[in-house]
C-alpha positions in Angstrom: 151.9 -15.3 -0.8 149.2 -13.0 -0.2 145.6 -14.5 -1.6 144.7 -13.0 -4.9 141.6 -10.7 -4.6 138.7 -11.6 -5.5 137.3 -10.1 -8.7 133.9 -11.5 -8.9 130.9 -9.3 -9.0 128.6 -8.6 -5.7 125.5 -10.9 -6.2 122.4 -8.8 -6.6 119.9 -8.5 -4.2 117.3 -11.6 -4.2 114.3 -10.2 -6.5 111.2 -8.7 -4.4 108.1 -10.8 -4.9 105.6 -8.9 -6.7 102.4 -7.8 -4.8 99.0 -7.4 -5.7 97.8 -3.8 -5.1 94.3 -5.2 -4.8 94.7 -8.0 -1.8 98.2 -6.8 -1.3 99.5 -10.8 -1.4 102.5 -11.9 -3.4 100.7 -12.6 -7.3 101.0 -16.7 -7.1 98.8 -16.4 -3.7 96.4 -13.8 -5.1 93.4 -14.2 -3.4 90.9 -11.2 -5.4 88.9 -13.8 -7.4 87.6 -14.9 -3.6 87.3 -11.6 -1.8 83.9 -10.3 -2.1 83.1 -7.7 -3.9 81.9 -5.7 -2.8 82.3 -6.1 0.6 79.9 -7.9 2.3 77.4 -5.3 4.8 76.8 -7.3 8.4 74.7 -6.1 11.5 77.1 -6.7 14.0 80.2 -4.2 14.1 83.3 -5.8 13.8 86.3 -4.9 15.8 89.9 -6.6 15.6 92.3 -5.9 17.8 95.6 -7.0 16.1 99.1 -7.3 18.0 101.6 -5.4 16.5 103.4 -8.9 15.7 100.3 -10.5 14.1 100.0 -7.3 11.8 103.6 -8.5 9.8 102.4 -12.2 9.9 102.2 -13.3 6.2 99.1 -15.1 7.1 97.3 -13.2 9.2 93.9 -13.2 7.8 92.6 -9.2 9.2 93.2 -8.1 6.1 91.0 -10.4 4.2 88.2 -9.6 7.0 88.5 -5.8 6.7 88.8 -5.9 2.4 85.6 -8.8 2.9 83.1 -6.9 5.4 81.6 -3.3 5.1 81.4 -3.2 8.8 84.9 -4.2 10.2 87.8 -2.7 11.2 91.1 -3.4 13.0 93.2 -1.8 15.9 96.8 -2.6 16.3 97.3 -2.4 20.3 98.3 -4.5 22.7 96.2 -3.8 24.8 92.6 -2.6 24.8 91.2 0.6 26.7 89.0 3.5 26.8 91.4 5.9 24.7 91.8 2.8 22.1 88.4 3.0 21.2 87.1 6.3 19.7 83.5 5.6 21.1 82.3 3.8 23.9 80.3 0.4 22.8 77.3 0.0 23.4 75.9 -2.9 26.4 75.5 -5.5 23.8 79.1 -5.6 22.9 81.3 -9.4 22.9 84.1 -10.4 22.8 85.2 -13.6 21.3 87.9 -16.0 23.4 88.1 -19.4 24.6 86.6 -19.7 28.6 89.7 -20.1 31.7 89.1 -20.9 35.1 88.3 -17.2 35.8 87.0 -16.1 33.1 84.1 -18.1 31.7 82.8 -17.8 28.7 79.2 -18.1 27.2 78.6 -20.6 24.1 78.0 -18.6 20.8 74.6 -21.2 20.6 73.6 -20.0 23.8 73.4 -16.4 22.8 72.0 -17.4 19.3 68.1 -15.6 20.0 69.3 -13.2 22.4 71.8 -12.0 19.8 69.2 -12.4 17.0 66.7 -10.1 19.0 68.3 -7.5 20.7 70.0 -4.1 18.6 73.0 -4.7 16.6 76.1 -6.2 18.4 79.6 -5.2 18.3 82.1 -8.2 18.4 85.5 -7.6 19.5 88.1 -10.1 18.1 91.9 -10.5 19.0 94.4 -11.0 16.2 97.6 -12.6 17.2 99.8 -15.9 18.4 97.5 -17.4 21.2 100.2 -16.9 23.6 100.3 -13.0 22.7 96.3 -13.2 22.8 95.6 -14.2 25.9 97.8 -11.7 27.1 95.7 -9.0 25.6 92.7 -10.6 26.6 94.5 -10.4 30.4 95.5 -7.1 30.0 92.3 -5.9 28.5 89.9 -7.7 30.3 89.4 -4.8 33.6 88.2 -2.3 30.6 86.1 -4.7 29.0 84.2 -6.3 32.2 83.1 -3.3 32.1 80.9 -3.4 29.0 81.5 -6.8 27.1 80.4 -10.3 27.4 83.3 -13.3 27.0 81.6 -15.6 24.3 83.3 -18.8 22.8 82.7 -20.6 19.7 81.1 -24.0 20.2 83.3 -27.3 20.3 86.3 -25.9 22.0 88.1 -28.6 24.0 91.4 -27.5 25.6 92.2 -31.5 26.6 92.6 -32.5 22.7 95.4 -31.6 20.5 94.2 -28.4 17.5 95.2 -29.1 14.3 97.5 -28.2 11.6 97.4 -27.1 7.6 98.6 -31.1 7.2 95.2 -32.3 7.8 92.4 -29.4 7.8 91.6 -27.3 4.8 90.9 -24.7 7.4 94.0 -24.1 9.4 96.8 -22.4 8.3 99.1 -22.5 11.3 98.5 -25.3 14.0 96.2 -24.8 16.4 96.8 -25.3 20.2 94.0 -27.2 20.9 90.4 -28.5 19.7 88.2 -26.0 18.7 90.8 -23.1 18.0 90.2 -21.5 15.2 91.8 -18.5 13.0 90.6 -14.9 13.3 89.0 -15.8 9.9 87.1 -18.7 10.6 85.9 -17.1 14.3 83.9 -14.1 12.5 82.7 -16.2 10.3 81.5 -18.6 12.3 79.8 -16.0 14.3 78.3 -14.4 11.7 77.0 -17.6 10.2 74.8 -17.2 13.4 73.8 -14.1 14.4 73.6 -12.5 10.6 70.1 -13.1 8.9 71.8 -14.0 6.1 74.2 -15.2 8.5 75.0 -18.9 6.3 75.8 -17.2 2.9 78.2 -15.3 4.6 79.9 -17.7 7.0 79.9 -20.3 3.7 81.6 -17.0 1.6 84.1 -15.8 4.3 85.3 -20.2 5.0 85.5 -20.5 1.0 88.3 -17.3 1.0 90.1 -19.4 3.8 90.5 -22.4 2.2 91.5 -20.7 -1.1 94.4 -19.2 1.1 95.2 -22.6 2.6 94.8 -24.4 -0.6 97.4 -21.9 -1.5 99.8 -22.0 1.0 99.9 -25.9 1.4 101.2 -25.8 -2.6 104.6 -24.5 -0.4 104.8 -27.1 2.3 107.4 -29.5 2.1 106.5 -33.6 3.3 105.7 -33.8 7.1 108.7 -36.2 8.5 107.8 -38.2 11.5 109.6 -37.0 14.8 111.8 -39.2 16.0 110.1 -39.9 18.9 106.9 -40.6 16.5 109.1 -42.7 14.9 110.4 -45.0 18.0 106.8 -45.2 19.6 105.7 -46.5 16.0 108.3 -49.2 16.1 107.4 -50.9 19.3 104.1 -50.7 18.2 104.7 -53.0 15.2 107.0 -55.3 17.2 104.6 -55.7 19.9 102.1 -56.8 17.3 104.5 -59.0 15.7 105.0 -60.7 18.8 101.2 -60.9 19.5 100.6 -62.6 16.6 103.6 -65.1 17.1 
């Protein structure tokens, strides 16, 4: 016997989460009641250069940045280069990235009077996974050397493990290593000190981020202990026990 055809209807399509034309989020992470308004006007020129990846990320924060500060704007490249930018910075130009082995990088504190003295800067920030990032900073790097100073953000430490949204009301995705920091948290942290008003702004720009991670972490489900966690843990407490025998 041939099997009797199925007469049920076609499921409809799973209903679109609706979007707020403001902060274009979905409406339970709205985030308009922390964006500034209106945006916030900075000395230093603001630059992101976002991967074409990052730029479909549902937590990329550029567009909080860009709808935050007056003076900001975004390029989605992979790669930085004269035709990217439609004029040439000017000498005091950075750009913000953790040091390597060849490329060094100055402190942000180190700059801090220089930065506060000379004509407004332009920062250039990049947008995307940190494996994808440093391969724009690579490929951008013979254009920039040209111009731009490397400048990191104080307290990075490649030898400790970053951290994650499970235990920082500032990260939204985990973090590589100490120190690394979202796109958000990076211009702020800069402006915080090389803006006059530079620790209003940073303490605006980190309360919008932990709004979105307060947000976001209502979605997480329970961490659950790797197994491995789980096995290392155990002969922990039986070496104890035996200890204390």
């Amino acid at each position: 016997m041939e099997p009797e055809p199925d007469n049920k209807p076609p499921s409809p399509p799973p209903k679109r989460r609706s979007i707020c034309h403001k902060c274009d989020r979905p409406i339970p992470v709205c985030l308009c009641h922390v964006i500034p308004t209106p945006p916030i006007p900075t000395r230093t020129q603001i630059i992101i250069i976002q991967h074409p990846h990052e730029s479909h990320h549902k937590l990329n924060t550029t567009p909080l940045l860009t709808k935050s500060l007056l003076n900001s704007s975004s390029i989605i490249t992979r790669r930085l280069t004269s035709n990217t930018l439609i004029n040439q910075p000017p000498s005091s130009t950075y750009y913000l990235f953790p040091p390597s082995q060849s490329s060094p990088a100055v402190t942000l504190s180190d700059l801090k009077t220089a930065l506060k003295n000379n004509s407004p800067p332009v920062l250039i920030v990049f947008d995307a996974t940190w494996k994808h990032a440093k391969e724009m900073v690579s490929a951008s790097e013979g254009y920039l050397s040209r111009f731009a100073t490397r400048v990191c953000l104080d307290g990075f430490d490649g030898g400790i493990e970053g951290g994650s949204i499970y235990d920082s009301d500032l990260v939204l995705r985990k973090e590589p290593c100490g120190g690394c920091v979202s796109t958000l948290e990076a211009v702020a942290r800069w402006l915080g000190v090389v803006e006059e008003n530079g620790l209003e702004i940073e303490d605006r720009l980190v309360g919008l981020l932990k709004e979105m991670v307060r947000l976001q972490a209502q979605f997480l489900k329970p961490m659950r202990p790797r197994p491995k966690l789980l096995k290392k843990s155990k002969q922990i407490e039986q070496g104890k026990n035996s200890s204390d025998a």
